[in-house]
N, C-alpha and C positions, 0 to 999 in steps of 0.2 A: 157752214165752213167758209173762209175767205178764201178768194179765187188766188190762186197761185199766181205769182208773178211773169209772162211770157219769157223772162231768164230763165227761172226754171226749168219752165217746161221745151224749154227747142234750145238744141246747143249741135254743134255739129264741129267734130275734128277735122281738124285741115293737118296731114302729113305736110312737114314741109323735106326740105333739103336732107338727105341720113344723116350731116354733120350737125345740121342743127342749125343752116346758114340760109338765107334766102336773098336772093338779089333782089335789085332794086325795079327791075320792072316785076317779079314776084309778087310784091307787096303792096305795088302800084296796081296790081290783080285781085289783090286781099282787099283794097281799097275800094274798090270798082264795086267787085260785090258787095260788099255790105252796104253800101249803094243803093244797089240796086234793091235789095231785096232787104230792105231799112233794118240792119242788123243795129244792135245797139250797142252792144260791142265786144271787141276781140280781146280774150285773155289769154295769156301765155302759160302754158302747163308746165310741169313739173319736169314732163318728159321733153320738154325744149319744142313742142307743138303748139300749135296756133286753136284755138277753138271758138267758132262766130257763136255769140249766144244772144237769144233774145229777138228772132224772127216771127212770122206767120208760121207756126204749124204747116198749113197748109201748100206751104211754099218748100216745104223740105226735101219734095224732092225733085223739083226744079232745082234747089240752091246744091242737092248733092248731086246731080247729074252738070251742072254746070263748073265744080269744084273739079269733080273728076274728070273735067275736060280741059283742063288749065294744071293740073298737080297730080300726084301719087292719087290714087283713086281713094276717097275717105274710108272705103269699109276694107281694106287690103291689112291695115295696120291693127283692125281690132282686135287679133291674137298677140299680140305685142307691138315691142317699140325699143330701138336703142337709145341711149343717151353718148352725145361722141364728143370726145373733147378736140380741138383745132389742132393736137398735133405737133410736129417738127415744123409743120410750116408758118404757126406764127405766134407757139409758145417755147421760151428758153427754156425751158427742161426735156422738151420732148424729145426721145431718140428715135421715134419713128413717125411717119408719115402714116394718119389715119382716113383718109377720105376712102381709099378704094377698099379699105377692108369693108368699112361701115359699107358700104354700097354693096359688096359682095356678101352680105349679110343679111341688106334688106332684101337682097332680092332673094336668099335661101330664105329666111319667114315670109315671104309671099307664095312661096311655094309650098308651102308643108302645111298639113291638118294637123295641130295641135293638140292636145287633150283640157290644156289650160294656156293661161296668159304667161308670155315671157320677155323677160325683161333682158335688155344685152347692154351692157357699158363697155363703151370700149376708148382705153387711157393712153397717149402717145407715151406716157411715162410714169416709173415707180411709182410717182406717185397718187396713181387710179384715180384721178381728180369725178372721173364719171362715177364711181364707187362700185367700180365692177364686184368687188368682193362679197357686196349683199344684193347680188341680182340675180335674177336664174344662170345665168351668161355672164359671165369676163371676162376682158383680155387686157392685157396694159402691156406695152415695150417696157423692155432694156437694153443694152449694150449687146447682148447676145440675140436679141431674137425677142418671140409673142410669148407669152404667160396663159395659158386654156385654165380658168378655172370655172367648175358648175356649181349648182347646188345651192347658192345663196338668197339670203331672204333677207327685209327688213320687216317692217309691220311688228303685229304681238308678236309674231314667234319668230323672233333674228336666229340666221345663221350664217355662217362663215362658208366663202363654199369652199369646196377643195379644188386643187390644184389636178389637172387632169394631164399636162404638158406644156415643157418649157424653152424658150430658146429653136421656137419655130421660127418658119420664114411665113411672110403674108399667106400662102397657097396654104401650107401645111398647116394654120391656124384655121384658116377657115376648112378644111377638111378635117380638123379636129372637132370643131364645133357642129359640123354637118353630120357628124357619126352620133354626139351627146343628142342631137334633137330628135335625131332619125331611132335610137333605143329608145330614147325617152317616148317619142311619141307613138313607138307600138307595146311598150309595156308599163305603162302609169296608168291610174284609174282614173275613171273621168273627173275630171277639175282638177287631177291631185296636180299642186306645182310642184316644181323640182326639187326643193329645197323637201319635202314630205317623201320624193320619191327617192332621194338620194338615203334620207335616215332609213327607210324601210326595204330596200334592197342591201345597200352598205356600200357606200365608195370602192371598197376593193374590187368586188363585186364587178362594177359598172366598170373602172379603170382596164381588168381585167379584157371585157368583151370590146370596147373601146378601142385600146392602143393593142388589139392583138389585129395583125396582118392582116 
């Protein structure tokens, strides 16, 4: 069999910034290491993450013990990832300011045992540029306030997710979202995502336990 490519085989996520931004001595960081430990090079995910690919094996965990001393620590984010769009503060359509929610977010999935992988978009405006609609998680502003919706999928089996509550303020979003993780993650089956646990409970259902007092 032919030997696998060192790409392949060694790659390591670097979390950057929750918005998705990283300054300029950050990446004068990103640069050093791969440096150091002759990465051969960095691609940009989907999820707006950094991923070094193409090291020594043997060097991986020097290189994750050194990442996680410079950045978000790399194995924090393996239950998920938001994707954030920049917002009121440097998109014209945005009606709301996104940095502290995303942040108050990553730090609620670093805190939680999850059952499966979740996904969070979160859109300064209508129009969900992150594509909160098909994520496990999303939020997008309006004129009134946050939009909670769960339950969404891309991949084979798309779903739409539903709308959980609307016309929150930043606090009341993120304790909207903290109550969807916190049910979900003590009664879904193991791996099931949201989008599998929302069809097999029933939005009412979940809405019901949710937005009650």
């Amino acid at each position: 069999m032919p030997k696998r490519s060192a790409k392949k085989q060694t790659s390591l996520l670097i979390p950057g910034n929750p918005t998705g931004s990283l300054s300029i001595a950050a990446l004068e960081d990103i640069i050093a290491l791969a440096r150091t430990f002759g990465v051969r090079e960095v691609q940009i995910t989907s999820a707006k993450r950094l991923a070094l690919c193409g090291f020594a094996e043997a060097d991986r965990e020097e290189l994750a013990t050194a990442v996680a001393e410079k950045f978000q620590g790399p194995d924090a984010m393996l239950q998920g990832y938001i994707v954030c769009c920049r917002g009121r503060r440097q998109c014209p359509h945005g009606c709301r300011q996104t940095e502290a929610l995303s942040q108050g977010l990553t730090d609620l999935l670093a805190s939680l045992s999850l059952p499966a992988k979740v996904k969070i978009g979160i859109s300064g405006c209508p129009r969900n540029c992150s594509a909160g609609s098909t994520r496990d998680v999303g939020l997008f502003a309006n004129m009134k306030g946050w939009v909670v919706v769960f339950g969404g999928n891309a991949g084979c089996r798309p779903r739409i997710a539903d709308t959980i509550a609307e016309g929150l303020s930043r606090q009341a979003a993120l304790q909207a979202v903290e109550k969807c993780l916190d049910f979900y993650s003590k009664n879904a089956l193991p791996r099931e995502r949201t989008a599998r646990f929302v069809e097999r409970l029933g939005i009412t259902t979940i809405k019901e336990i949710i937005i009650a007092p």
